[in-house]
Structure formats: structure tokens, C-alpha cells
N, C-alpha and C positions, 0 to 999 in steps of 0.2 A: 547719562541716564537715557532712558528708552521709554517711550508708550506703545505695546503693545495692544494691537484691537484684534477680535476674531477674523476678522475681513484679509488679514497678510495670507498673501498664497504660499504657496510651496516655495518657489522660486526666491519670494519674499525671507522666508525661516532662513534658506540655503545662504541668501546674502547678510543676514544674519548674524548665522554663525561663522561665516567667513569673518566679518568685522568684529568679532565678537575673540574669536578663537575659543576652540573647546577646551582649552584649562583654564578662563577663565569664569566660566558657568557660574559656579558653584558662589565666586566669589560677587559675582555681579548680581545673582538672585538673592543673596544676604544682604547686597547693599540695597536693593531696593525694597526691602523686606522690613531693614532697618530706617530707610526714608518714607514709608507707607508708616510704621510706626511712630515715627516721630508729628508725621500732621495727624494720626488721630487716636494721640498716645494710650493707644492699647495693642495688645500681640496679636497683629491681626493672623497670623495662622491660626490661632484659636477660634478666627469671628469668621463667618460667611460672607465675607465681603467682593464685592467685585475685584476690587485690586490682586485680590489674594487669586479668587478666582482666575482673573486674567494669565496671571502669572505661572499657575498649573496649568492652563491651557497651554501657553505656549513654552513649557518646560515639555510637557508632551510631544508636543510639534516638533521642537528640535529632536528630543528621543526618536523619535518616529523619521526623521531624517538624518540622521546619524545612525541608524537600525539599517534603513533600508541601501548604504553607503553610493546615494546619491552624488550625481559630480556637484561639489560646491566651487569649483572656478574651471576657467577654459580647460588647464593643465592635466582634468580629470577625466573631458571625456575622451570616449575611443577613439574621436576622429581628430586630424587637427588641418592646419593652413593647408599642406602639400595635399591629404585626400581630398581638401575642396575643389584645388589647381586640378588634380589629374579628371577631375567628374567638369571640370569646364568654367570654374569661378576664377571669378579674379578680382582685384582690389578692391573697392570698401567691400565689395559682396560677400568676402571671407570671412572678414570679422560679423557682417550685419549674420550671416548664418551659423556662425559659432555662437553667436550670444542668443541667438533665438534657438539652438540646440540645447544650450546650458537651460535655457529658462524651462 
């Protein structure tokens, strides 16, 4: 399970959906849809609830990063290890600048 808050960044959604993988979406916002209903046994898509609400929010967020095909892991952006090396980086520097490029 997951507690999302409005407060996750971008970077936040992206690692996410990585942990998450996008075919399981679908099935993961049911289950916690069906564990929201079961503590306050009624369909909360039907009720104004925060929970429900949370949950649209960041069903959005991921849409909206998945829309705009953001890199969600190292492997996605344009640069990698060797264009660091040739610009003059070297060891831990590589990785600390790829994952501050990813974020």
C-alpha cells in the first residue's frame, strides 16, 4: 500500500511510477479504493472524501508525467556516464550528477 500527500514533487510521482510500473495502475488504485471502502464501509467514489480526493490527485500527477514522457530512471535521460567523463567528471561525481539530472 501507499500514502500519498499533495506535498510528493515531481521527481517524487516519477519514482513512483517506476516502483509502481504503469500496468499496474489501474489495479493498485482499485485496491486501495477497495481498502478505503472497507474502513469506512461505504463507496467512497460516491463521497467527497479526502482519500478519494488524494487519490485523484495523484492519478493526475502520474497522467501528467506520463503525458509529458518524462525520464523516470537514469537509462532515460540524454546524457549518460561517458558525456560526464568527456565534460571532465569522474567517480562518485557521475552518478551524484545523473541522479540530480534525473530529479
Amino acid at each position: 500500500m501507499f500514502h500519498y500527500e499533495s506535498n510528493w514533487t515531481n521527481a517524487a510521482i516519477r519514482r513512483f511510477i517506476v516502483r509502481v510500473q504503469k500496468e499496474n495502475f489501474e489495479d493498485l488504485f482499485d485496491l486501495r479504493l477497495a481498502d478505503v471502502y472497507r474502513m469506512h464501509n461505504k463507496d467512497v467514489r460516491k463521497h467527497d472524501t479526502l482519500t478519494c480526493q488524494n487519490l485523484l490527485e495523484l492519478k493526475y500527477h502520474i497522467d501528467e508525467e506520463l503525458k509529458n514522457q518524462n525520464a523516470l530512471s537514469l537509462k532515460d535521460l540524454a546524457i549518460n556516464g561517458n558525456d560526464i567523463i568527456s565534460l571532465g567528471g569522474s567517480g562518485k561525481q557521475i552518478g551524484i550528477i545523473l541522479n540530480q539530472l534525473l530529479d
